[in-house]
C-alpha positions, 0 to 999 in steps of 0.5 A: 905047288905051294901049300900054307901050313901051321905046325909047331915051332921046331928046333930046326926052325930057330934060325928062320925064326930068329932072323925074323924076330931081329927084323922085327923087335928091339931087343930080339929074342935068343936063339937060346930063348926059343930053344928053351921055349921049345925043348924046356918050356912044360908051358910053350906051345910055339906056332910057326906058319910055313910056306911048302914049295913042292918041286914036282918038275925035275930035270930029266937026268935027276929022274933017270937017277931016281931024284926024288923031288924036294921042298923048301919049307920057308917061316913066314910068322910065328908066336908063342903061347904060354898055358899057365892054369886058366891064363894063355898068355901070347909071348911073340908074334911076328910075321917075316917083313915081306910077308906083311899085309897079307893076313898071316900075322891074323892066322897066327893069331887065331891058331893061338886063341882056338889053342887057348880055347882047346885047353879051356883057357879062361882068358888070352892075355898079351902085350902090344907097344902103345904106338903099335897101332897096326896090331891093337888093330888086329887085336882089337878085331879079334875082341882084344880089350885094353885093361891096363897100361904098363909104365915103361914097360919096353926097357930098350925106349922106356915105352908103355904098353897095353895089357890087352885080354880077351875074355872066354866067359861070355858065349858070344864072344866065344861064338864070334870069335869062331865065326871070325876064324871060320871066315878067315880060313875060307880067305887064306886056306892053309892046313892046321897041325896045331890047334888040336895037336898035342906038345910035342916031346923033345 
């Protein structure tokens, strides 16, 4: 049995998440940054979605000795929030590359939005490579608008980036924005222990 779920990033998870992220952006995060982020940060609420595979079938000399059955819990996409006052900034985001296509990347994305909607966030802020296309897609669907360009911003190419927002201070952009999400867990059903959930202490 195989089950979706979006929790908060843990230590434990580091190792996945790094793998994920050197696959995925030039120059990566540390692993010491997550850990930062997830043990320090008093501003980070960093989101993993997992995929739980239940093996509920054992051999039988494992039931005989009383094996109880086990699960892997493999990362498939991840981000980072930053909640400073009335600004939620998404620091990463990233889906693992054999999972790509497949909406994960947008489930990431709107937990952290109805996160930023949770703590009453004015705005949600991020920045995306002028030539990712593929994202400001996303974003874009989600009610991203470009608001700026940042010269130079990515230091290991000297490529620009977007300053995308999204703004809360209109209700039909809040309602939308619900409609949307409701949609999308009706597409992909996974469970939810993030949203609503608070920091967890380390």
């Amino acid at each position: 049995m195989t089950s979706l779920n979006l929790r908060y990033m843990r230590t434990s998870d580091i190792a996945q998440v790094v793998s994920i992220d050197q696959q995925s952006f030039n120059p990566p995060w540390t692993a010491r940054s997550y850990d930062y982020e997830i043990r320090e940060s008093q501003y980070s609420h960093m989101i993993v979605l997992e995929q739980v595979e239940n093996s509920s079938r054992l051999p039988v000399w494992q039931r005989w000795f009383g094996t109880r059955p086990t699960a892997v819990h493999r990362i498939l996409a991840y981000g980072g929030l930053w909640n400073i006052v009335d600004e939620a900034h998404i620091s990463t985001i990233a889906t693992h590359p054999s999972y790509r296509g497949r909406g994960l990347g947008e489930v990431v994305l709107a937990a952290m939005v109805a996160k930023a909607l949770h703590y009453q966030a004015a705005y949600v802020v991020l920045e995306v490579r002028v030539s990712n296309v593929t994202a400001q897609n996303l974003y874009h669907k989600y009610g991203f608008r470009i608001v700026d360009t940042k010269k130079g911003y990515y230091h290991n190419n000297g490529e620009d980036a977007y300053d995308m927002r999204l703004e809360f201070k209109d209700a039909s952009v809040v309602r939308a924005f619900h409609e949307r999400h409701s949609a999308l867990r009706q597409r992909i059903p996974h469970s939810d222990h993030y949203t609503l959930a608070e920091r967890p202490r380390n």
